[in-house]
DRENZA-560999 format. One record per residue (C-alpha): residue in three letters; z, y negated, x negated; chain. Coordinates in steps of 0.02 Angstrom, whole numbers, plus 50000, padded with zeros to 5 digits. Each point is the difference from the previous one (the first is absolute). Layout:
<pts>
<pt><type>ala</type><pz>Z</pz><py>Y</py><px>X</px><mol>A</mol></pt>
...
</pts>
This chain:
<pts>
<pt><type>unk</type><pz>54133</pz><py>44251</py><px>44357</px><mol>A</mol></pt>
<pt><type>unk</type><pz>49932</pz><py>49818</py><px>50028</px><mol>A</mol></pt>
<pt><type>unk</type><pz>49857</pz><py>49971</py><px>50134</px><mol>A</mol></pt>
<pt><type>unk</type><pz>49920</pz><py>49852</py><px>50003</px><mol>A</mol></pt>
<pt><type>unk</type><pz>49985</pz><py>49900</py><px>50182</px><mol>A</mol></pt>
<pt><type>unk</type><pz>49822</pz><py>49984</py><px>49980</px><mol>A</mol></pt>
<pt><type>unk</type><pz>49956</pz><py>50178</py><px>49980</px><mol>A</mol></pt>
<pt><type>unk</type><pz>50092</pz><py>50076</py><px>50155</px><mol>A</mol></pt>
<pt><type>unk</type><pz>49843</pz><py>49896</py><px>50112</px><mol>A</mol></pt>
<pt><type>unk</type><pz>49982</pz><py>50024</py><px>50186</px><mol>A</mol></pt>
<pt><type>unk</type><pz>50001</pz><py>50198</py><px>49992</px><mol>A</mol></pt>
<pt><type>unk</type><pz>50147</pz><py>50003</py><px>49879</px><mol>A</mol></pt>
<pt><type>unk</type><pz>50030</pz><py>50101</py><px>49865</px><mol>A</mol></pt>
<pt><type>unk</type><pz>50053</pz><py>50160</py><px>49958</px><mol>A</mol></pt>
<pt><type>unk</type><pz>50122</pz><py>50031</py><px>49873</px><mol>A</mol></pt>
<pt><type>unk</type><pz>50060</pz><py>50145</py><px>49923</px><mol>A</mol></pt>
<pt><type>unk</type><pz>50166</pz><py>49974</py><px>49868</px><mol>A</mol></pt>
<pt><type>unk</type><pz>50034</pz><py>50164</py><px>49874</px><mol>A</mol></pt>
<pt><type>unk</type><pz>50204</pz><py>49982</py><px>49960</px><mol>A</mol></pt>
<pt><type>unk</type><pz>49993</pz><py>50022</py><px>49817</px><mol>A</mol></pt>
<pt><type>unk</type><pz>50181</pz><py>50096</py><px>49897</px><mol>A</mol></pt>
<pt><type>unk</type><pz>49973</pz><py>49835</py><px>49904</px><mol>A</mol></pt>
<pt><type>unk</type><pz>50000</pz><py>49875</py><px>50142</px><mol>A</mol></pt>
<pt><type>unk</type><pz>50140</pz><py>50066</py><px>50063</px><mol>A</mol></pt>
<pt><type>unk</type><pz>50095</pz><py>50010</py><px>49849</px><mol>A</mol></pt>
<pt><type>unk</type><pz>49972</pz><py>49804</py><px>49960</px><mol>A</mol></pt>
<pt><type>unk</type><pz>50001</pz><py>49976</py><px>50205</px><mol>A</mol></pt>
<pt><type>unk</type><pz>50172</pz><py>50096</py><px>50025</px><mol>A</mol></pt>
<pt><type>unk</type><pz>50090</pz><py>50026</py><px>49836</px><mol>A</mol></pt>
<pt><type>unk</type><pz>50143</pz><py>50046</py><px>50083</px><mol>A</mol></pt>
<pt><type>unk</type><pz>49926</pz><py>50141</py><px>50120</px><mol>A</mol></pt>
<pt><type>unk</type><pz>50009</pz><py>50184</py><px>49887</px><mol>A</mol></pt>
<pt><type>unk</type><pz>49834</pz><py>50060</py><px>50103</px><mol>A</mol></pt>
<pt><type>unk</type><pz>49815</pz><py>50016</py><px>49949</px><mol>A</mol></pt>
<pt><type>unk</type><pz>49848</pz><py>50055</py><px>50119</px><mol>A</mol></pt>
<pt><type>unk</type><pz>49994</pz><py>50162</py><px>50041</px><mol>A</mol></pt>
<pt><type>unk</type><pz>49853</pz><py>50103</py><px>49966</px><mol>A</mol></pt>
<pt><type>unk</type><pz>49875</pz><py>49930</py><px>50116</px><mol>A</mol></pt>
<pt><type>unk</type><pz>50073</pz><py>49817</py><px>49980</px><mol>A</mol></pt>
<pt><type>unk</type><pz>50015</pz><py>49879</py><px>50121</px><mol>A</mol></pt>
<pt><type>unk</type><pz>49863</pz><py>49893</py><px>50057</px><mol>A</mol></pt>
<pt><type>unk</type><pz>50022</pz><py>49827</py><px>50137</px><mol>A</mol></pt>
<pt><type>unk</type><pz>49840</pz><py>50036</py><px>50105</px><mol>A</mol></pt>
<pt><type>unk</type><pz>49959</pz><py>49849</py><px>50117</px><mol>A</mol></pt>
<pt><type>unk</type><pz>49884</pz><py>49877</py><px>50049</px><mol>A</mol></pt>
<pt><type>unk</type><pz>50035</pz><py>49821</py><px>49975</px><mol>A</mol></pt>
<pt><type>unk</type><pz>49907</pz><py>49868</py><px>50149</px><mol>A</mol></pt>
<pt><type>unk</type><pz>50011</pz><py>49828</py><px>50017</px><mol>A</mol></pt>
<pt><type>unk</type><pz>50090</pz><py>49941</py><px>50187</px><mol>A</mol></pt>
<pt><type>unk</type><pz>49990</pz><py>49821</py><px>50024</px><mol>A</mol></pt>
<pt><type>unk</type><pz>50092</pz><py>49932</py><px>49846</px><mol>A</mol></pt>
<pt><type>unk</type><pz>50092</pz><py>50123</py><px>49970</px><mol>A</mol></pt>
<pt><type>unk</type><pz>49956</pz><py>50182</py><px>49916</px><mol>A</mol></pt>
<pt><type>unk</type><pz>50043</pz><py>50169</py><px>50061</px><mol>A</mol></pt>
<pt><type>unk</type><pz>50006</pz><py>50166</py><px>49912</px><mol>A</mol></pt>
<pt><type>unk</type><pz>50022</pz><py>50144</py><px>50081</px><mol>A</mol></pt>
<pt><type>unk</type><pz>50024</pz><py>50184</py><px>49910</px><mol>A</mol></pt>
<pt><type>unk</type><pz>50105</pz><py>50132</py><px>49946</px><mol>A</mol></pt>
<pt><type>unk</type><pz>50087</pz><py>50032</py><px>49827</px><mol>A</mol></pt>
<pt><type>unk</type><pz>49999</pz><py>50168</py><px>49964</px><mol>A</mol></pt>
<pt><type>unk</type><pz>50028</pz><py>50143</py><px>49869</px><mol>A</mol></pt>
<pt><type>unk</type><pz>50151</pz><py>50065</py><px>49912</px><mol>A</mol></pt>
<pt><type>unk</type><pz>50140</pz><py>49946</py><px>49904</px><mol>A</mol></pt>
<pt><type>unk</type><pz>50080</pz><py>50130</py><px>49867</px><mol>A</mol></pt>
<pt><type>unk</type><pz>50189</pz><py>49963</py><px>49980</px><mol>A</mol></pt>
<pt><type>unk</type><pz>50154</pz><py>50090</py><px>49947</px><mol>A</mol></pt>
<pt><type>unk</type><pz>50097</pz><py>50102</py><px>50143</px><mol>A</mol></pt>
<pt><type>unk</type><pz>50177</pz><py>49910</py><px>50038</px><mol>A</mol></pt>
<pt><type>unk</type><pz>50106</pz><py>50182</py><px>50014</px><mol>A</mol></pt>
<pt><type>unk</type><pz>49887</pz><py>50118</py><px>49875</px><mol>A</mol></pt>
<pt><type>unk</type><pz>49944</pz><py>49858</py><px>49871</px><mol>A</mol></pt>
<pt><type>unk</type><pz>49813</pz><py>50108</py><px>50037</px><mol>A</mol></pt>
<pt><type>unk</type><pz>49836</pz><py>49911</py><px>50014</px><mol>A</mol></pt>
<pt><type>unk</type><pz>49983</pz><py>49933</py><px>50183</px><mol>A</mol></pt>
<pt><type>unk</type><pz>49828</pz><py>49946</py><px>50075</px><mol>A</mol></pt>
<pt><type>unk</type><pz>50007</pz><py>49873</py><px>50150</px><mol>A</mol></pt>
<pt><type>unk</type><pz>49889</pz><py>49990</py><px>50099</px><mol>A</mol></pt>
<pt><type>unk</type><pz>49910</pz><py>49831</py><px>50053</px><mol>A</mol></pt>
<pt><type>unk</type><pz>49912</pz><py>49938</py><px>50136</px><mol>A</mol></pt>
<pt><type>unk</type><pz>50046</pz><py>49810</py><px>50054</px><mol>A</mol></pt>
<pt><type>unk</type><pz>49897</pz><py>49906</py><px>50136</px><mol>A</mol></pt>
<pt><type>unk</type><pz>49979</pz><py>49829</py><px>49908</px><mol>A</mol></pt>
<pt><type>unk</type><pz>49954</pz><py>49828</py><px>50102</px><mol>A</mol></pt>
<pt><type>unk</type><pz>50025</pz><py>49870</py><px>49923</px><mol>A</mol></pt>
<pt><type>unk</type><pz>49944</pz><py>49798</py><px>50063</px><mol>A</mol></pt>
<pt><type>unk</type><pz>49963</pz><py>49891</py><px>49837</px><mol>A</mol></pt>
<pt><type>unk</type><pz>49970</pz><py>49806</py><px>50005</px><mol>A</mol></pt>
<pt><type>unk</type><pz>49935</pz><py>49876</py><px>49863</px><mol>A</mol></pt>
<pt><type>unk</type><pz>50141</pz><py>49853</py><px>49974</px><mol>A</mol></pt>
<pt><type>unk</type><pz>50127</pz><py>49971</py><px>49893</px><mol>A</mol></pt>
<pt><type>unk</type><pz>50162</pz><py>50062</py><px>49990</px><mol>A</mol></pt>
<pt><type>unk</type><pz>50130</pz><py>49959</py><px>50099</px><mol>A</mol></pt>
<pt><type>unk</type><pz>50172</pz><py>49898</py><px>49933</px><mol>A</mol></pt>
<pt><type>unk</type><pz>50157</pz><py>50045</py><px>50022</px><mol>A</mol></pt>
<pt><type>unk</type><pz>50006</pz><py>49889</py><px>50120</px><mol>A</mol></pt>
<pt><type>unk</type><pz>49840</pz><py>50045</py><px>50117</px><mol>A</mol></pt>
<pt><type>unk</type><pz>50094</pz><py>50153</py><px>50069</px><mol>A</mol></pt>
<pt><type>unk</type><pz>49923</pz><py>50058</py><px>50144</px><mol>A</mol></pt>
<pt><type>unk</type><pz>50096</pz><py>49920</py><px>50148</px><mol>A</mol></pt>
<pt><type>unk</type><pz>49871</pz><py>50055</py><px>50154</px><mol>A</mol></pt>
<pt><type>unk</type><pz>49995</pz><py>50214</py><px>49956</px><mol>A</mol></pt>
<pt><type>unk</type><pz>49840</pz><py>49981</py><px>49966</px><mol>A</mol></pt>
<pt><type>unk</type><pz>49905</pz><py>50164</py><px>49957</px><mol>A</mol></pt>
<pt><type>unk</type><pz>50040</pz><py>50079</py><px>49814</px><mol>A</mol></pt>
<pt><type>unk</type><pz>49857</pz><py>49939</py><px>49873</px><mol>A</mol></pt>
<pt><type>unk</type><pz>49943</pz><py>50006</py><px>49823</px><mol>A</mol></pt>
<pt><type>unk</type><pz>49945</pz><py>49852</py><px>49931</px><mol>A</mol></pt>
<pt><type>unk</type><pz>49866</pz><py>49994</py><px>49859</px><mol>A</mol></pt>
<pt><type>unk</type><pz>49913</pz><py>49881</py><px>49911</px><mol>A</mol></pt>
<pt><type>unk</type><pz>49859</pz><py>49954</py><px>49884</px><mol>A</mol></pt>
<pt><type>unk</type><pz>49878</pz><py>50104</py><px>50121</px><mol>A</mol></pt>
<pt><type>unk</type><pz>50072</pz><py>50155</py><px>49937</px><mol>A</mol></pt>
<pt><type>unk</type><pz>50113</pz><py>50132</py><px>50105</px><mol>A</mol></pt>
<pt><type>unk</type><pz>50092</pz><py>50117</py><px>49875</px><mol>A</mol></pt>
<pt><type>unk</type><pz>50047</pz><py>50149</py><px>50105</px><mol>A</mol></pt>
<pt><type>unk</type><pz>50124</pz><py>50091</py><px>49832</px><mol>A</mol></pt>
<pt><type>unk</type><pz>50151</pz><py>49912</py><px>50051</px><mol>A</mol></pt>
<pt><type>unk</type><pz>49978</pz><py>50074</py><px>50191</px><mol>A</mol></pt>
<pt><type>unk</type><pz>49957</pz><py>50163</py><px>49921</px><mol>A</mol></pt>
<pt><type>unk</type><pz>50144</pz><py>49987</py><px>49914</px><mol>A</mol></pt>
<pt><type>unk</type><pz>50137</pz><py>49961</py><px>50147</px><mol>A</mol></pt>
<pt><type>unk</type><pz>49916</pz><py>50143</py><px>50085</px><mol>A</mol></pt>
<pt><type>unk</type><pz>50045</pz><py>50120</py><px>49886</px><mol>A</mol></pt>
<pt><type>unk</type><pz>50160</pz><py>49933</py><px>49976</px><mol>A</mol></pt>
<pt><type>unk</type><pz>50022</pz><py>50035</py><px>50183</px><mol>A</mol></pt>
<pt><type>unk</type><pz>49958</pz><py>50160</py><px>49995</px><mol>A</mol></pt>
<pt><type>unk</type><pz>50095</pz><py>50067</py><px>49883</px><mol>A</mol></pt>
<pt><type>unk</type><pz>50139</pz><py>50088</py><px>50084</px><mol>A</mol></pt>
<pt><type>unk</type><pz>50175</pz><py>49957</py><px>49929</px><mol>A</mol></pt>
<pt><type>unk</type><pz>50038</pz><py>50187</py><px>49944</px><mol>A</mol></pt>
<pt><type>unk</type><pz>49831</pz><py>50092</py><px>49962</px><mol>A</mol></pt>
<pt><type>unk</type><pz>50018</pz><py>50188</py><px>50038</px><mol>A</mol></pt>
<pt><type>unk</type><pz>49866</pz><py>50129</py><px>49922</px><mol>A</mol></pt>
<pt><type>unk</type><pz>50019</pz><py>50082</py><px>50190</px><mol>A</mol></pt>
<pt><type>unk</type><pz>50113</pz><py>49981</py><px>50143</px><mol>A</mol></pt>
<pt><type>unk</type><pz>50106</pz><py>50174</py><px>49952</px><mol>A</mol></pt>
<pt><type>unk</type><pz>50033</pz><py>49938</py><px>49843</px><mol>A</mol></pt>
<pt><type>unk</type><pz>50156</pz><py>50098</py><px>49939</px><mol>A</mol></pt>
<pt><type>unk</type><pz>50021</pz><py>49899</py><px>49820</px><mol>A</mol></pt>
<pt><type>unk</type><pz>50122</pz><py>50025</py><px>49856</px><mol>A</mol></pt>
<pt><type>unk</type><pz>50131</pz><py>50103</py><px>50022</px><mol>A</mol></pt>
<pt><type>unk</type><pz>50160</pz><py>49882</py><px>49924</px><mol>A</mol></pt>
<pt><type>unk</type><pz>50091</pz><py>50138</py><px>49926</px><mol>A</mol></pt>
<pt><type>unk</type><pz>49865</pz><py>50110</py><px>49892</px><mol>A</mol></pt>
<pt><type>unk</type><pz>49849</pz><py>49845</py><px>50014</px><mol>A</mol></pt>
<pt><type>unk</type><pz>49898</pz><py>50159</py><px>50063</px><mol>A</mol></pt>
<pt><type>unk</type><pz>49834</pz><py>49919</py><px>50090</px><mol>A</mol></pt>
<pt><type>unk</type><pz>50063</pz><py>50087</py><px>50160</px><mol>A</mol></pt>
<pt><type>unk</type><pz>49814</pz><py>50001</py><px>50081</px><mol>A</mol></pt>
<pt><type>unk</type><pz>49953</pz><py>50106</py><px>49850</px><mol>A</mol></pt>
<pt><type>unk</type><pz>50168</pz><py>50107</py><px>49958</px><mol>A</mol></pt>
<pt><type>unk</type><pz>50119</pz><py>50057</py><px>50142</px><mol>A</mol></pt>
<pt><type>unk</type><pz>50155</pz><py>49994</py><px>49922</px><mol>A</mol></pt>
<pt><type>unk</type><pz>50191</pz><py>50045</py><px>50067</px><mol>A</mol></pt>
<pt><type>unk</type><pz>50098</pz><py>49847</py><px>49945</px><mol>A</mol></pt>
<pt><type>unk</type><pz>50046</pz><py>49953</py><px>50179</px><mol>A</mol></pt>
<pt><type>unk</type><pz>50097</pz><py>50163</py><px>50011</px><mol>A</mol></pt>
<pt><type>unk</type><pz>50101</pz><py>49948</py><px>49854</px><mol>A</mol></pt>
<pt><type>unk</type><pz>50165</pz><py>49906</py><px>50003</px><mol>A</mol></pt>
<pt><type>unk</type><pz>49972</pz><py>49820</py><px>49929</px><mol>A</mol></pt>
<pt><type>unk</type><pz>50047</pz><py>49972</py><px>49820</px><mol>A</mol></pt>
<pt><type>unk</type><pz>49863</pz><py>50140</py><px>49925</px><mol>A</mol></pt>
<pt><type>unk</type><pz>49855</pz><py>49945</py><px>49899</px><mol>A</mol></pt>
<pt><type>unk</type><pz>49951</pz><py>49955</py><px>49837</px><mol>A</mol></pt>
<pt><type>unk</type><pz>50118</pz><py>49829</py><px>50004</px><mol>A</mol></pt>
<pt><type>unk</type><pz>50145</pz><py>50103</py><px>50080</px><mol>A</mol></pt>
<pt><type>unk</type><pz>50079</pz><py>49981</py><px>49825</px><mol>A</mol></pt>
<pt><type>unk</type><pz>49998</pz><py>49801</py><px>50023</px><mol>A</mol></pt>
<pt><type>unk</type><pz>50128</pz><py>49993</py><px>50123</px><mol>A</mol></pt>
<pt><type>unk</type><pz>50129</pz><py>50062</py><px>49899</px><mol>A</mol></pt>
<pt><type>unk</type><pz>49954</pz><py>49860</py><px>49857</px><mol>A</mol></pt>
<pt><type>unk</type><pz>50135</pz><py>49863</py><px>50005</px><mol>A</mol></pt>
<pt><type>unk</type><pz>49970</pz><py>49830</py><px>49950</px><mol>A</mol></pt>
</pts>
């Protein structure tokens, strides 16, 4: 995911990135998703603007997750306009904040731009704080744990306290 300065030239270059299940396992340990079936892919072209370096593109693909309310598979769906301005320097201090608002950019060095970590943030971005496998998701039903999209069932209709842990509230500690 590192492209070399020299090689984007004065046409620029045209990269395509494959998301791998074990890029983003060592890339976001603590996100429980893995590409869907047709993976994601950061399609974009990379040109050289003055000093600085533009890439334009989309990320796009799927993301297979667990459903928040039925604990199902859930596939999200991506498709994320990425620019992004890169500049070769070095990193800024603590104390170089940027005082003038300035425009947002990623520094790089040693001629190399690594676009992983920007892949990365994207995805991070995208994923939606409570994934649903679709919007009518009914979930688990907190009395029986019946999957309600997959088995109507009549607990509703039932006066709180049935269930299989009914017999708990009667335990005394």
């Amino acid at each position: 995911m590192r492209y070399k300065i020299k090689d984007i030239g004065d046409e620029g270059l045209d990269i395509h990135v494959a998301v791998t299940e074990a890029w983003l396992r060592a890339e976001c340990p603590d996100v429980d998703a893995r590409p869907a079936q047709g993976g994601i892919v950061l399609d974009g072209r990379l040109e050289q603007a003055g000093d600085e370096y533009l890439l334009r593109g989309a990320l796009r693909g799927g993301l297979l997750t667990q459903c928040v309310r039925c604990l199902e598979p859930a596939t999200l769906a991506l498709d994320v306009p990425v620019t992004l301005t890169f500049v070769e320097g070095e990193e800024p201090t603590g104390e170089e904040e940027d005082e003038d608002g300035a425009e947002d950019v990623i520094i790089f060095q040693d001629g190399a731009i690594d676009v992983g970590p920007e892949i990365r943030d994207e995805l991070l971005l995208a994923l939606p704080m409570g994934p649903l496998c679709r919007e009518d998701c009914a979930g688990i039903c907190p009395t029986c744990g019946a999957n309600r999209n997959l088995t109507p069932c009549d607990c509703a209709q039932h006066p709180a306290g049935g269930g299989k842990f009914a017999v708990l509230a009667k335990v005394k500690l």
